[in-house]
C-alpha positions as CSV (number, residue, x, y, z in Angstrom):
1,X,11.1,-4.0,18.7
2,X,10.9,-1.2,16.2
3,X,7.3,0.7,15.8
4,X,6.9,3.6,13.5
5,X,3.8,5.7,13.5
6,X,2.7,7.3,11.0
7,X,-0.8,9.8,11.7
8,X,-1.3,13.3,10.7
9,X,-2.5,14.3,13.6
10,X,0.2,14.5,16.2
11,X,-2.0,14.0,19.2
12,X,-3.1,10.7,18.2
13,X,0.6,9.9,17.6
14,X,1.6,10.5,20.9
15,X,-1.3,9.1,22.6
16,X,-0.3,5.8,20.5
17,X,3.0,6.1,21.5
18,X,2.1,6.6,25.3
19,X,0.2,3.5,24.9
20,X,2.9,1.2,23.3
21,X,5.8,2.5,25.8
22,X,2.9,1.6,29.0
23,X,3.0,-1.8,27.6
24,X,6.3,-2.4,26.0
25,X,8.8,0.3,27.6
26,X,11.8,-1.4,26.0
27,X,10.3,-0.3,22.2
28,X,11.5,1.8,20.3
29,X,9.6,4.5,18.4
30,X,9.8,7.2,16.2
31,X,7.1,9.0,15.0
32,X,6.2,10.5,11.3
33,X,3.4,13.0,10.1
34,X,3.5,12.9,6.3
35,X,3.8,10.2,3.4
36,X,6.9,11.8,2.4
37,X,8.4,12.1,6.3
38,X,6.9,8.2,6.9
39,X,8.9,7.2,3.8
40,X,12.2,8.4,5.3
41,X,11.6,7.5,8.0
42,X,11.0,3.9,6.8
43,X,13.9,3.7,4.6
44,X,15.9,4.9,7.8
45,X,14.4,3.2,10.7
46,X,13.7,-0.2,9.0
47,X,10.8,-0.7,11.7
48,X,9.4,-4.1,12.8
49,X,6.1,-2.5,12.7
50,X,4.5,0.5,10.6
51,X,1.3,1.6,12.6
52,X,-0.5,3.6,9.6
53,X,-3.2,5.8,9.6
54,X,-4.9,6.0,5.8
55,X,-5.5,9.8,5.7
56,X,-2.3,11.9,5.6
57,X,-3.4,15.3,4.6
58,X,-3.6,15.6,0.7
59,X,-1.5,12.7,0.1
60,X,-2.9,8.9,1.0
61,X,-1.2,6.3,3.9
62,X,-1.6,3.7,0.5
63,X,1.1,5.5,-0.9
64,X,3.3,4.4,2.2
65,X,2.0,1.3,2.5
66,X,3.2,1.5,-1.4
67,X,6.6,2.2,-1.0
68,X,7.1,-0.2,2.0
69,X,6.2,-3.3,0.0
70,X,7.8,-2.1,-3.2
71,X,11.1,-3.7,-2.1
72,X,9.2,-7.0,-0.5
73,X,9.8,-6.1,2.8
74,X,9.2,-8.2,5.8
75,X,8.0,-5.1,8.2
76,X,4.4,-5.9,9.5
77,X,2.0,-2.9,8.5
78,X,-1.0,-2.1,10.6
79,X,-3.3,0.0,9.2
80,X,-5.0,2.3,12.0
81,X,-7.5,4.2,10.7
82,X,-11.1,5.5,10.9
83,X,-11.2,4.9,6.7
84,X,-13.5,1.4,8.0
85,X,-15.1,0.6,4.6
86,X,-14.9,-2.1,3.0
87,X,-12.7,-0.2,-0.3
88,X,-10.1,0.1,1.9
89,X,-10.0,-3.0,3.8
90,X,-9.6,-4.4,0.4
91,X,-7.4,-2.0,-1.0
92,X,-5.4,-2.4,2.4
93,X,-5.6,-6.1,1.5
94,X,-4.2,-5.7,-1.7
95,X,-1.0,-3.7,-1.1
96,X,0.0,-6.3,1.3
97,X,-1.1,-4.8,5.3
98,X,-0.7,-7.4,7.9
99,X,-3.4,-5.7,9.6
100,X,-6.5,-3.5,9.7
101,X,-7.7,-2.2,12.7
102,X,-10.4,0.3,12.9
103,X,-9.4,3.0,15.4
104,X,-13.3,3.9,17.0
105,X,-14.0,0.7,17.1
106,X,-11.1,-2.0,17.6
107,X,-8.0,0.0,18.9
108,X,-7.6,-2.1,21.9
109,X,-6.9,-5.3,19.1
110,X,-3.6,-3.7,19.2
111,X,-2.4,-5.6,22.2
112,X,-2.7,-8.9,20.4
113,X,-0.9,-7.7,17.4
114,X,2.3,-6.6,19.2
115,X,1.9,-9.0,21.9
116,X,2.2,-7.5,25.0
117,X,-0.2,-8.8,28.1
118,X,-3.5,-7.5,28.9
């Protein structure tokens, strides 16, 4: 399985990361701290999963989540974010995310999304 993350914040990245490789140690990941990085990394990585954080410095993850469904691809998008209202949810919605998972509140949901055991 192929994760990308994509958080501004490199600490949560890792910790995410840390996380994923506890419960799946045969993923692979790669890692991305911009829009512009998380697009080429996209287009080069072609990930099974984007997890996406919604605020990227000045730029917005929606752009990402943008460009990844520009070209109707089949990648499942997670939105991880603390961005929980309901605007972005729908926006999220709109753009075509697979899923929306409130990081404060619903992190652990993350289990069930990329299947590993509990």
């Amino acid at each position: 399985m192929k994760i990308l993350i994509v958080d501004d914040i490199q600490e949560i990245a890792i910790n995410i990361d840390k996380i994923i490789r506890y419960n799946l140690p045969d993923a692979n990941i790669e890692h991305a701290f911009t829009v512009d990085g998380a697009m080429f990394k996209y287009d080069e990585f072609s990930p099974d999963f984007v997890l996406l954080d919604l605020g990227l410095g000045k730029r917005s993850g929606l752009d990402v989540l943008k460009h990844i469904r520009k070209n109707k691809s089949k990648t499942k998008v997670v939105i991880v974010t603390n961005y929980n209202e309901a605007y972005y949810f729908r926006k999220c919605s709109e753009l075509g995310a697979d899923y929306f998972i409130d990081k404060s509140n619903e992190f652990n949901e993350l289990h069930k999304i990329l299947n590993w055991q509990v």
